[in-house]
C-alpha atoms as an extended CHARMM CRD file, in Angstrom:
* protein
*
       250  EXT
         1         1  UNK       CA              1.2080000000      -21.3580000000       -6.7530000000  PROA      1               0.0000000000
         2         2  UNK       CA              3.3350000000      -20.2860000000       -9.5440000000  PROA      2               0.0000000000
         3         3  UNK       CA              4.0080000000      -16.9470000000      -10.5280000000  PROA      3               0.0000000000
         4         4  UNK       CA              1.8490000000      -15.2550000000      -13.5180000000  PROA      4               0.0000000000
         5         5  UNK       CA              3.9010000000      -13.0100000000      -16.0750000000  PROA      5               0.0000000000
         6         6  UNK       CA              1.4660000000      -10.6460000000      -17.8400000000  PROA      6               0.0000000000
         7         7  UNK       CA              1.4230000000       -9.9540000000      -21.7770000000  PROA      7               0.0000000000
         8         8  UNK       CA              1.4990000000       -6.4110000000      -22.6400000000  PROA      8               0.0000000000
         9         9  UNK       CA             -2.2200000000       -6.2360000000      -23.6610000000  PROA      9               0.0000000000
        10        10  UNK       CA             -2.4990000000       -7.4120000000      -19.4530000000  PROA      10              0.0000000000
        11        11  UNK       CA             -0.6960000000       -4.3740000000      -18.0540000000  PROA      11              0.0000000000
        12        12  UNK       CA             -2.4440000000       -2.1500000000      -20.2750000000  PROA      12              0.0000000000
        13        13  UNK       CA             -5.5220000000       -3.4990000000      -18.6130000000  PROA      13              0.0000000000
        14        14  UNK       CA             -3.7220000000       -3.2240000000      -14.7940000000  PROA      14              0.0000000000
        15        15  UNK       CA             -2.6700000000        0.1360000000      -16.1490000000  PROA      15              0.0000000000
        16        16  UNK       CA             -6.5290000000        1.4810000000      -16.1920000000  PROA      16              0.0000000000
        17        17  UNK       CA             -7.3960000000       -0.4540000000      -13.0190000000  PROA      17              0.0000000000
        18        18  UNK       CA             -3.8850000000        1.4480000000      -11.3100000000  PROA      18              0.0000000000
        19        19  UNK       CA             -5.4600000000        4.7300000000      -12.8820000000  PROA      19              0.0000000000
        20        20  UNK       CA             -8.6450000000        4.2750000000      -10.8200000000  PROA      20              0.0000000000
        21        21  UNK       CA             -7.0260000000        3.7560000000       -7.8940000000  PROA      21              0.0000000000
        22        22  UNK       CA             -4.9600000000        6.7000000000       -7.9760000000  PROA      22              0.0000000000
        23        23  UNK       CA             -7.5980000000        9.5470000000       -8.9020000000  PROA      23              0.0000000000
        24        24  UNK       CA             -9.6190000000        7.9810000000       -5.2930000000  PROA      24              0.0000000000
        25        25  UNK       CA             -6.5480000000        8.3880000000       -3.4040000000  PROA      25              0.0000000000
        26        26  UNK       CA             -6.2290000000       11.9180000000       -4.5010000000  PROA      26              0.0000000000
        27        27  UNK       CA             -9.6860000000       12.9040000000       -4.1380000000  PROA      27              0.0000000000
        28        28  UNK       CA             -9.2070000000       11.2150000000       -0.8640000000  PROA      28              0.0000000000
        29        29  UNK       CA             -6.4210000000       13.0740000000        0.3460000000  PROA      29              0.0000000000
        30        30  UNK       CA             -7.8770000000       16.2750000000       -1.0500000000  PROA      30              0.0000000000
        31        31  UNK       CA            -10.5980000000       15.2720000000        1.5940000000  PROA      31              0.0000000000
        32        32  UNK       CA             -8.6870000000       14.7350000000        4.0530000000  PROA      32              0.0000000000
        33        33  UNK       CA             -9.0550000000       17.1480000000        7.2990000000  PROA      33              0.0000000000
        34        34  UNK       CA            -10.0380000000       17.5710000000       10.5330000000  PROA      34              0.0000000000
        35        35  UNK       CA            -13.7320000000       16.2720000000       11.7380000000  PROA      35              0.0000000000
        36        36  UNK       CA            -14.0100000000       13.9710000000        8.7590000000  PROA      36              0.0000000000
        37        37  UNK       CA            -14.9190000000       10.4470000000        9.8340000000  PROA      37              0.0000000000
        38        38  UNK       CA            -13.0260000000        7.6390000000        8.0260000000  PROA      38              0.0000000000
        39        39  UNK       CA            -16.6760000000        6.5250000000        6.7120000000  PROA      39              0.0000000000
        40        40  UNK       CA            -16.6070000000        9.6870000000        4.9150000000  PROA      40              0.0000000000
        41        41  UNK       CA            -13.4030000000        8.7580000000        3.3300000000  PROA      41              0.0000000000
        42        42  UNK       CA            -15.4630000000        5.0820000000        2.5130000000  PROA      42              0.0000000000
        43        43  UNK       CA            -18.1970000000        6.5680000000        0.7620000000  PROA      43              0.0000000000
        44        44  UNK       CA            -16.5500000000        9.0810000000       -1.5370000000  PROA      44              0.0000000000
        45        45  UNK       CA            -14.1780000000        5.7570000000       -2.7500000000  PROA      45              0.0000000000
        46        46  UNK       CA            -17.2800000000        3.4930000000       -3.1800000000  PROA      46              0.0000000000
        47        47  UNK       CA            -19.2370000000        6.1510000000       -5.0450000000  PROA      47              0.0000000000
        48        48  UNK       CA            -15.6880000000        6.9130000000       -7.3950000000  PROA      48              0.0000000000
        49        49  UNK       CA            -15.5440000000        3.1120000000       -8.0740000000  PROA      49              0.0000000000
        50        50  UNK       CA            -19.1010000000        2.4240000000       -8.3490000000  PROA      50              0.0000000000
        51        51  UNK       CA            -19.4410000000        5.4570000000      -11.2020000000  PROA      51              0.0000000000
        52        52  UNK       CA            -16.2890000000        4.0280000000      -13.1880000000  PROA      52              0.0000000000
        53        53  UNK       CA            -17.9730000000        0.6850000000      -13.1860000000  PROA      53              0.0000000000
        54        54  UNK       CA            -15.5410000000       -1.1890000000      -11.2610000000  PROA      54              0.0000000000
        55        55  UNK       CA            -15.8700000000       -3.2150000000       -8.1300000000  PROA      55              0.0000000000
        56        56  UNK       CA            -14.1050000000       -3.0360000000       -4.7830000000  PROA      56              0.0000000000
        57        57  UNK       CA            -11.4300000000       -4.9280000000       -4.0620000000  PROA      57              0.0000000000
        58        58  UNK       CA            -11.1510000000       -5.2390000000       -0.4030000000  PROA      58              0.0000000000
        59        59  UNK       CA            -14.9830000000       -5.2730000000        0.4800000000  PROA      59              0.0000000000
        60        60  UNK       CA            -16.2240000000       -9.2320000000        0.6880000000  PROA      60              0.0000000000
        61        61  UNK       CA            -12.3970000000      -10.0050000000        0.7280000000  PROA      61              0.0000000000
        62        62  UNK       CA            -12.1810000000      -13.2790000000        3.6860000000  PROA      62              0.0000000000
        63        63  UNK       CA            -15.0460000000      -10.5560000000        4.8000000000  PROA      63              0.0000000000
        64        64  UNK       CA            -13.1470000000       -7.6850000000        4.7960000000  PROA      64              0.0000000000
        65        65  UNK       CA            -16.4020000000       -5.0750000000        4.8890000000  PROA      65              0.0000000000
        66        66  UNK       CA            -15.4330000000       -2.3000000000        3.5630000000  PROA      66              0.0000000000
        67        67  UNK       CA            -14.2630000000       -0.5220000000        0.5450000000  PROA      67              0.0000000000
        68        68  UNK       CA            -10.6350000000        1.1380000000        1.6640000000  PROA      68              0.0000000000
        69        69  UNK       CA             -8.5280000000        0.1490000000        4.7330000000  PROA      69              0.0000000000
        70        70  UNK       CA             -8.2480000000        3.3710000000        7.0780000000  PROA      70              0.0000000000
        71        71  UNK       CA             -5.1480000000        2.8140000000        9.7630000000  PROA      71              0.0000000000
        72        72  UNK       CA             -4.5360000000        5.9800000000       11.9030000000  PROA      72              0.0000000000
        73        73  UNK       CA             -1.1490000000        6.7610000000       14.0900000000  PROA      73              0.0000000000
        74        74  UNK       CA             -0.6700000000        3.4750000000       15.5580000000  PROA      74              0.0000000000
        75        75  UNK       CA             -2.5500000000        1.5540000000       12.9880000000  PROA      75              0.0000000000
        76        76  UNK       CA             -0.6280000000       -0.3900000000       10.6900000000  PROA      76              0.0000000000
        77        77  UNK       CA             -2.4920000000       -1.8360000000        8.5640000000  PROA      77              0.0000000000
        78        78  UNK       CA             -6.6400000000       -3.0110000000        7.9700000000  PROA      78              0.0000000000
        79        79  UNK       CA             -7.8580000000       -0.1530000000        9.8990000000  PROA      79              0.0000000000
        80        80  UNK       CA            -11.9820000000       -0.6890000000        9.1350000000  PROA      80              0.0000000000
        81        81  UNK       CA            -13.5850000000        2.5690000000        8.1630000000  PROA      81              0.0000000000
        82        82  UNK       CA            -16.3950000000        4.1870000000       10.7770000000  PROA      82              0.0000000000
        83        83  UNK       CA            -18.9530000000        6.8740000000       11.7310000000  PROA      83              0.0000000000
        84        84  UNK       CA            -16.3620000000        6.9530000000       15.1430000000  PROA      84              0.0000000000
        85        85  UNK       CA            -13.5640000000        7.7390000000       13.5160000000  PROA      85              0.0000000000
        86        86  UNK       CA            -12.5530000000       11.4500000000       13.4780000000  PROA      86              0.0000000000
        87        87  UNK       CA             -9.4760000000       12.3280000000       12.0020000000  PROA      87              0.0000000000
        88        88  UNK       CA             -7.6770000000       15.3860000000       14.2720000000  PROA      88              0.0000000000
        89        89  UNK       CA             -4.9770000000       18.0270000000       13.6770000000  PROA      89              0.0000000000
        90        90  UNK       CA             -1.5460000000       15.9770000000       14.1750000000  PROA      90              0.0000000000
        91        91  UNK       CA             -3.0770000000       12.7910000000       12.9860000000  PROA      91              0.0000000000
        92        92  UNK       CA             -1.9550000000       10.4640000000       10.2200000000  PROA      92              0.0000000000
        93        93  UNK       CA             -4.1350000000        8.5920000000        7.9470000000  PROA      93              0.0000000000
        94        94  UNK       CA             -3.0630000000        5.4640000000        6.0290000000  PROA      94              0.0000000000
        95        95  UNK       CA             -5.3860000000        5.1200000000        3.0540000000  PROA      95              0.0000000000
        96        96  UNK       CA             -5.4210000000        1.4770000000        1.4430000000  PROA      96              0.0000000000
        97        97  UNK       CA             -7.4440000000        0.9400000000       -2.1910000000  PROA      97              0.0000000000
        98        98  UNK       CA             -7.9590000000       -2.1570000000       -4.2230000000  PROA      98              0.0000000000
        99        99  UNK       CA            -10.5610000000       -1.8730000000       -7.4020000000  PROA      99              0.0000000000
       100       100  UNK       CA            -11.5030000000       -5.2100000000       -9.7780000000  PROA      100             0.0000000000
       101       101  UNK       CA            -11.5300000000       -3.3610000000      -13.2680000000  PROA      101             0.0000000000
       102       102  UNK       CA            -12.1230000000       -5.4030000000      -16.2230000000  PROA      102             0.0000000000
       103       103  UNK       CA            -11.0860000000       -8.0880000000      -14.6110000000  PROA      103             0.0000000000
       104       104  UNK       CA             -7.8610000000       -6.7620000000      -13.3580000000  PROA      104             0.0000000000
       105       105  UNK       CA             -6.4360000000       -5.7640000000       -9.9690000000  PROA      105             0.0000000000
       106       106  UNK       CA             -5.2440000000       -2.1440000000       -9.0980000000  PROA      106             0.0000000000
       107       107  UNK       CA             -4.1470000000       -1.8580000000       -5.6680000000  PROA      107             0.0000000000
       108       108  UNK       CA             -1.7070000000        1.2820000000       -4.4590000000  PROA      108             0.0000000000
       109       109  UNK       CA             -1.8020000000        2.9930000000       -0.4800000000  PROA      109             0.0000000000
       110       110  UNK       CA             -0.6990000000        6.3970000000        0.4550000000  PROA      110             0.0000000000
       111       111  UNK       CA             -0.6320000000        8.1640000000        4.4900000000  PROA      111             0.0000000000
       112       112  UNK       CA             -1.9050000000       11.9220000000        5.0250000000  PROA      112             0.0000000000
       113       113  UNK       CA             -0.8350000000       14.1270000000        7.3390000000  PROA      113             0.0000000000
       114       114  UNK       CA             -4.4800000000       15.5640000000        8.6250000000  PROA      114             0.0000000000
       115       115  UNK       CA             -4.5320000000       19.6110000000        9.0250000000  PROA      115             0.0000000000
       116       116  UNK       CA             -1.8360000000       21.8640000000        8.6170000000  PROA      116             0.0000000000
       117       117  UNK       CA              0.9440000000       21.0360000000       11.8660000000  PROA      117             0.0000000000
       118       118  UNK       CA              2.1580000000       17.1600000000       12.2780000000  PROA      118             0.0000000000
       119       119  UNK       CA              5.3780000000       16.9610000000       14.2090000000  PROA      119             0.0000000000
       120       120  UNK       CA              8.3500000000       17.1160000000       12.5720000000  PROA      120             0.0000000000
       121       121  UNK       CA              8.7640000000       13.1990000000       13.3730000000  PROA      121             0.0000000000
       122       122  UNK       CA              5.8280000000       11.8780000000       11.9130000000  PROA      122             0.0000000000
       123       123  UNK       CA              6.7040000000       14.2840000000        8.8610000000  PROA      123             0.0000000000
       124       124  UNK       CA              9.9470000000       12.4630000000        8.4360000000  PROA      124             0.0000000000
       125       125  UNK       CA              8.5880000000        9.4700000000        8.8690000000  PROA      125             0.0000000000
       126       126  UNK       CA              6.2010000000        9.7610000000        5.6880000000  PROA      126             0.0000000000
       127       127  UNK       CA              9.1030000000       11.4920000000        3.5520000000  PROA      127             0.0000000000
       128       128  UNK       CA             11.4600000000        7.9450000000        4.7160000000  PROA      128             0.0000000000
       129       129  UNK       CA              8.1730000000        5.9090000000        4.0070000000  PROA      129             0.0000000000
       130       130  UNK       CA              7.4290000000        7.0450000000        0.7240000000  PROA      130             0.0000000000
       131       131  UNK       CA             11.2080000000        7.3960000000       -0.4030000000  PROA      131             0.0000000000
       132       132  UNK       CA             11.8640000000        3.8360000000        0.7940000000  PROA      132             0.0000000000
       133       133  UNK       CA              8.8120000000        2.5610000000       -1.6550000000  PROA      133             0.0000000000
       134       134  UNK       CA             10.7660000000        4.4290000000       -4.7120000000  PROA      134             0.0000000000
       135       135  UNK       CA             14.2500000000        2.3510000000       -3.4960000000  PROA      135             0.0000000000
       136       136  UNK       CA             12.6410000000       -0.9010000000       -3.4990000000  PROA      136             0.0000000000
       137       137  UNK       CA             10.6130000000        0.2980000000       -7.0830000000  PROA      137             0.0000000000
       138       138  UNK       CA             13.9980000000        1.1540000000       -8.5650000000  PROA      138             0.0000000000
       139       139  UNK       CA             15.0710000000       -2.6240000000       -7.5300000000  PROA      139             0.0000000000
       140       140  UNK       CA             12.2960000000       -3.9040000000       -9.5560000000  PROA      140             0.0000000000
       141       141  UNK       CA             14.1410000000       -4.8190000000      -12.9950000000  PROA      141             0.0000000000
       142       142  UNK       CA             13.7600000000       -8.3230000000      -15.3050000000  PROA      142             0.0000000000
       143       143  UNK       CA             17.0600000000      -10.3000000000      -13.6570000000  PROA      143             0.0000000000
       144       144  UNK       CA             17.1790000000       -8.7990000000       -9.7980000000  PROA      144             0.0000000000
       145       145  UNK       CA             15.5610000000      -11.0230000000       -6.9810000000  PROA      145             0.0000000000
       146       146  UNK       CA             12.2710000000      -10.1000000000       -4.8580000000  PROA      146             0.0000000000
       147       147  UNK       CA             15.5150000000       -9.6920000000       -2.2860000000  PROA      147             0.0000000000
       148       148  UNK       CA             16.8900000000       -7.0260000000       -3.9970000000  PROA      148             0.0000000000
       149       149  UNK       CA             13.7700000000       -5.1980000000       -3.8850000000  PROA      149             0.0000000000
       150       150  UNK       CA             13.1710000000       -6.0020000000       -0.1630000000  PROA      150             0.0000000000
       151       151  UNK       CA             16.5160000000       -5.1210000000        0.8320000000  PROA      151             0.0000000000
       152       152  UNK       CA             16.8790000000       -1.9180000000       -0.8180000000  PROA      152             0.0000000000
       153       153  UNK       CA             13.5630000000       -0.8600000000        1.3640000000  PROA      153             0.0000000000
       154       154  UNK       CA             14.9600000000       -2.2700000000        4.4500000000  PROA      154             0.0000000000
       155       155  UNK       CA             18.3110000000       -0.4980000000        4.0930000000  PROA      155             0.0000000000
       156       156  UNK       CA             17.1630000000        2.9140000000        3.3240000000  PROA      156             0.0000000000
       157       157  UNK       CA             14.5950000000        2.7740000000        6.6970000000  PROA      157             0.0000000000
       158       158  UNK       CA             17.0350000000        1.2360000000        8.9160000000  PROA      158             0.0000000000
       159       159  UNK       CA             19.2370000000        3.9290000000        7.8940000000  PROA      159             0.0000000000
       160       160  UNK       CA             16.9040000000        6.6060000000        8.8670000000  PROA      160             0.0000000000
       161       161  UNK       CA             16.2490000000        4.9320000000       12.1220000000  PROA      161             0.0000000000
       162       162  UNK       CA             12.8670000000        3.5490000000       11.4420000000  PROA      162             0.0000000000
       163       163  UNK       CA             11.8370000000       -0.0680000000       11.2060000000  PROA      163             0.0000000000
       164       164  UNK       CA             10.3110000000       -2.2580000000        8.8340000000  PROA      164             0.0000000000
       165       165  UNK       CA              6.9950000000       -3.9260000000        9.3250000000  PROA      165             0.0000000000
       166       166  UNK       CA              7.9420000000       -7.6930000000        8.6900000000  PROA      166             0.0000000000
       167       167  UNK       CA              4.0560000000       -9.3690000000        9.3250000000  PROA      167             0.0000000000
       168       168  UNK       CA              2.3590000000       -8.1030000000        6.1760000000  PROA      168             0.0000000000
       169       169  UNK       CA              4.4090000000       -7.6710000000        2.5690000000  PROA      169             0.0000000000
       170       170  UNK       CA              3.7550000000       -6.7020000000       -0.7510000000  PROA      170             0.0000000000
       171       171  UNK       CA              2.6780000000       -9.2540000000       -3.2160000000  PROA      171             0.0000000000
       172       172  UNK       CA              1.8880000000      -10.2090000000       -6.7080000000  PROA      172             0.0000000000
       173       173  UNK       CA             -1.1680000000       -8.5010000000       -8.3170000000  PROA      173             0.0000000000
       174       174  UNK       CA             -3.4240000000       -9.7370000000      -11.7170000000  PROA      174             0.0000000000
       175       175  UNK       CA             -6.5190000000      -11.1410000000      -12.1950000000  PROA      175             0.0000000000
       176       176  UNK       CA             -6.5080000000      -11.6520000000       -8.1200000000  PROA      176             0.0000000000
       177       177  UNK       CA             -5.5240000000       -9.3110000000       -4.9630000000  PROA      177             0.0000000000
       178       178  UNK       CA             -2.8970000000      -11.1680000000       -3.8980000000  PROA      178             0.0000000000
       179       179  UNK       CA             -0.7330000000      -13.6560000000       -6.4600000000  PROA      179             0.0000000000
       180       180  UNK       CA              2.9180000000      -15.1670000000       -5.9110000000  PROA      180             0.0000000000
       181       181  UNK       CA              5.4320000000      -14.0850000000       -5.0600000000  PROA      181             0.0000000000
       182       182  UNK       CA              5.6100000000      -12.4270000000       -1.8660000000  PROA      182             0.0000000000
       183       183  UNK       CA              7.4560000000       -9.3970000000       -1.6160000000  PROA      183             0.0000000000
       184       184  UNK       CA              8.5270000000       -8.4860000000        1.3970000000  PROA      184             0.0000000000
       185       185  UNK       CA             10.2450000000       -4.8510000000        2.8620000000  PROA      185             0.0000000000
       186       186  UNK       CA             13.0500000000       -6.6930000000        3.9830000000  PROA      186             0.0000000000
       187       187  UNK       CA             15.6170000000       -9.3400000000        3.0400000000  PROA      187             0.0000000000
       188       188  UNK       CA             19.2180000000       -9.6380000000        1.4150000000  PROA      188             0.0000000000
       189       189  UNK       CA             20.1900000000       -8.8220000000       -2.2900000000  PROA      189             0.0000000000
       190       190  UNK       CA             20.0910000000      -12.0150000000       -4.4210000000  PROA      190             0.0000000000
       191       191  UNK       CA             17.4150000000      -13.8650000000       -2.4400000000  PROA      191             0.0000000000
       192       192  UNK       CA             14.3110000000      -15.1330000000       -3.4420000000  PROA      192             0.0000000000
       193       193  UNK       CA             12.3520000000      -15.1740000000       -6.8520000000  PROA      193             0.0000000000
       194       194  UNK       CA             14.1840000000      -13.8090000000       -9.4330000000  PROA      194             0.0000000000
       195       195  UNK       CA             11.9710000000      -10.8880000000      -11.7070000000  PROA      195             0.0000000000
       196       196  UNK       CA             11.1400000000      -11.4690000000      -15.2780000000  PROA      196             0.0000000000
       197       197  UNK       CA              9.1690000000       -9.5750000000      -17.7050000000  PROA      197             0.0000000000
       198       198  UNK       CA              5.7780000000       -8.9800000000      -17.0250000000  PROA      198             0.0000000000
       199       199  UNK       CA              5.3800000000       -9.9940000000      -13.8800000000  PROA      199             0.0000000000
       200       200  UNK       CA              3.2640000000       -7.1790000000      -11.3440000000  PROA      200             0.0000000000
       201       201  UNK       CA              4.3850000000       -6.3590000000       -8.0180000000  PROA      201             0.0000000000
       202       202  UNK       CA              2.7240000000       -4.3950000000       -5.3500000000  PROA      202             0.0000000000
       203       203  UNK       CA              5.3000000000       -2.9240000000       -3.4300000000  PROA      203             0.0000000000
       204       204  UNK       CA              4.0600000000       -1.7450000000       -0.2680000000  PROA      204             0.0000000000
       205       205  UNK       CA              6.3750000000       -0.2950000000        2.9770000000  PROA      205             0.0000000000
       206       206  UNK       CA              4.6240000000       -0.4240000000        5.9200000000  PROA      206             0.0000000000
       207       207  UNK       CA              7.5540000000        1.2830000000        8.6790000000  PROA      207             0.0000000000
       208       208  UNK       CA              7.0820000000        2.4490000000       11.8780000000  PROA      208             0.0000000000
       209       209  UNK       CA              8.7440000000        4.8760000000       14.1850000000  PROA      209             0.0000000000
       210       210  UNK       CA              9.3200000000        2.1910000000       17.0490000000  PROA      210             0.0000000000
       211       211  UNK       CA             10.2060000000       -1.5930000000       16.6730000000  PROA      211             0.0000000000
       212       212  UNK       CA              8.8200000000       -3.7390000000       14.1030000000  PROA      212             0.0000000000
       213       213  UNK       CA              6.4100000000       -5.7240000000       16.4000000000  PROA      213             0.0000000000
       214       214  UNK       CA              2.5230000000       -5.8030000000       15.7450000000  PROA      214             0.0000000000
       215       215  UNK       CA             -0.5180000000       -6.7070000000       17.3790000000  PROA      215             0.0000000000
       216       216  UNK       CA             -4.0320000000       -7.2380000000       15.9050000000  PROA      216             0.0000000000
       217       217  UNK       CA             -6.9350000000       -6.0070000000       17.6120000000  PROA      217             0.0000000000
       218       218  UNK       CA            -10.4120000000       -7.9410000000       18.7520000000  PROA      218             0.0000000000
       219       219  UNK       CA            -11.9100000000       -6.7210000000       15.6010000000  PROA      219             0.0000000000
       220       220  UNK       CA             -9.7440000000       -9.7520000000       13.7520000000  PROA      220             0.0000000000
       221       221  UNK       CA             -7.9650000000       -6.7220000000       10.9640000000  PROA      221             0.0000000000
       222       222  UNK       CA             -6.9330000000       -3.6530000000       12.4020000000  PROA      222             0.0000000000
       223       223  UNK       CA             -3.3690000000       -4.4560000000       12.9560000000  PROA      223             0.0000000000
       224       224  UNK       CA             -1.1360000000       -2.4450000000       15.2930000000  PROA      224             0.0000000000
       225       225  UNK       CA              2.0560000000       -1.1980000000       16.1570000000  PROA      225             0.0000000000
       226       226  UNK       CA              2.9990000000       -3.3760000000       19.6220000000  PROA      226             0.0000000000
       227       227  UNK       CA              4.9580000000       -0.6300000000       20.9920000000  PROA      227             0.0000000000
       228       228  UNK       CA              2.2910000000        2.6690000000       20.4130000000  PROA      228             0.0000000000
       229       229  UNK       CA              5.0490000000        4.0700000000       17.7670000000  PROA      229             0.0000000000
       230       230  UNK       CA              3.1140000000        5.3180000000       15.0110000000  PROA      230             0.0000000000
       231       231  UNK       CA              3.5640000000        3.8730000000       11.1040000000  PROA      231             0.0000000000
       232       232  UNK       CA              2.9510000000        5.1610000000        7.5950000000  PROA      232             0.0000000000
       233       233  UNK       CA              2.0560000000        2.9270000000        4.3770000000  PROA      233             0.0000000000
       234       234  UNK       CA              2.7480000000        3.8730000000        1.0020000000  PROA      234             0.0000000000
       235       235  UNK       CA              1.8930000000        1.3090000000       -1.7030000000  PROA      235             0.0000000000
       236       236  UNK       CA              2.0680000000        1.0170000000       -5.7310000000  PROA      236             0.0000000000
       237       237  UNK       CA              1.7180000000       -1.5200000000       -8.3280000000  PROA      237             0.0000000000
       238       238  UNK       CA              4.3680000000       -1.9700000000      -10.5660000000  PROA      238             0.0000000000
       239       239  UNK       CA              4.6510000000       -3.7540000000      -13.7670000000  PROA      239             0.0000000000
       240       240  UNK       CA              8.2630000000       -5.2140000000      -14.5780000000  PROA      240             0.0000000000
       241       241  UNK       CA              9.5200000000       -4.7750000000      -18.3920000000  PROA      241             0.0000000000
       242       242  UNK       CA             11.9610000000       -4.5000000000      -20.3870000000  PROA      242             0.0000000000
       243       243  UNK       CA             13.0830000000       -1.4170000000      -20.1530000000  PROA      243             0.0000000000
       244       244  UNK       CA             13.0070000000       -1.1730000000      -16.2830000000  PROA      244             0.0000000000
       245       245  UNK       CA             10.0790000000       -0.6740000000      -13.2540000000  PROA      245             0.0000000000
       246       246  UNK       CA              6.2720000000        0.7250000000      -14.7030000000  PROA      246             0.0000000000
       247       247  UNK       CA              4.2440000000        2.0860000000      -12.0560000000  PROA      247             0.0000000000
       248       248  UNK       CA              0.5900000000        1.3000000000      -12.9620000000  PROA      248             0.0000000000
       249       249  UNK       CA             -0.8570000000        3.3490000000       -9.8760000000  PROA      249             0.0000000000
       250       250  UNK       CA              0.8050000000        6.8000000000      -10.9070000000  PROA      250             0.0000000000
């Protein structure tokens, strides 16, 4: 599949779509505490998108069915929202959101820290997280490679002695979830597709305080770390021009 460069009148379009998905992320993460279920987190997102008259775009997905992914601690990835699910004190929440607006993708992921105290581990591990999504943004200029961008994520998280999640990657975004290329949060500087204008990446770090390895549950989604290390996600769309990396989920 080849990959699609957007016009500028296009990113304006992912730009509103990227806006969406950020103000239910932060009304998510203002909601965010202990006792809430991760279906609580669901319907506050479904109700947000519904009222801005966009559509989900995970729900229906291969029959994905729900709105956001919810992956606690150990969860990587895919984590399906439920009644079950109480977030505790210490916990961390990744919080995954696609919405269809006007035809156009928005897609961007952020992990919470639930109540006041998480160890000082699992705080480092966000800061490293959401620092290593920034080095692999900053890679994301018309002439680099989808290596440079990988490798600059890898580096910084190796460095901090965390590892990189190499089962799921980021990926192009448009008019669907997932276009070409993939862009994964590891590789070596030069490699791979090389960026030109208007192309949209989501760039998405999934790292983990153990080793890389991952197992998916019985429920076919909710993916894992194999070790019982926990992991953080952070995850933003990003439009590449001429004058250097647009995030469209800010």
């Amino acid at each position: 599949m080849a990959i699609v460069c957007k016009s500028a009148a296009e990113i304006e379009k992912m730009r509103k779509s990227g806006r969406l998905v950020r103000e239910v992320l932060d009304a998510l993460k203002a909601a965010v505490k202990p006792g809430v279920s991760t279906m609580d987190l669901e319907r506050i997102a479904g109700k947000m998108i519904q009222d801005a008259g966009a559509k989900p775009a995970f729900k229906g997905y291969h029959d994905y069915p729900c709105v956001l992914c919810t992956s606690i601690n150990q969860e990587i990835v895919h984590g399906i929202p439920s009644e079950k699910r109480k977030l505790k004190e210490g916990d961390i929440v990744s919080i995954d959101c696609g919405v269809i607006l006007d035809g156009y993708y928005g897609d961007a992921a952020i992990t919470v820290a639930v109540g006041a105290e998480i160890s000082p581990d699992l705080v480092r591990l966000l800061e490293v997280t959401e620092a290593s999504l920034y080095r692999g943004i900053e890679q994301a200029r018309v002439g680099n490679s989808v290596g440079d961008v990988g490798a600059a994520v890898q580096e910084y998280v190796e460095a901090n002695g965390f590892s990189v999640v190499r089962e799921f990657v980021g990926h192009g975004i448009g008019t669907r979830l997932h276009e070409e290329p993939q862009v994964p949060n590891f590789g070596s500087r030069g490699q791979g597709p090389k960026l030109r204008e208007g192309m949209v990446l989501a760039i998405e770090p999934m790292v983990n305080t153990g080793g890389p390895g991952v197992r998916v549950l019985d429920d076919k989604w909710t993916a894992v770390t194999e070790d019982g290390g926990f992991s953080a996600h952070f995850e933003h769309s990003v439009a590449v021009t001429k004058d250097g990396p647009v995030i469209l989920t800010q």
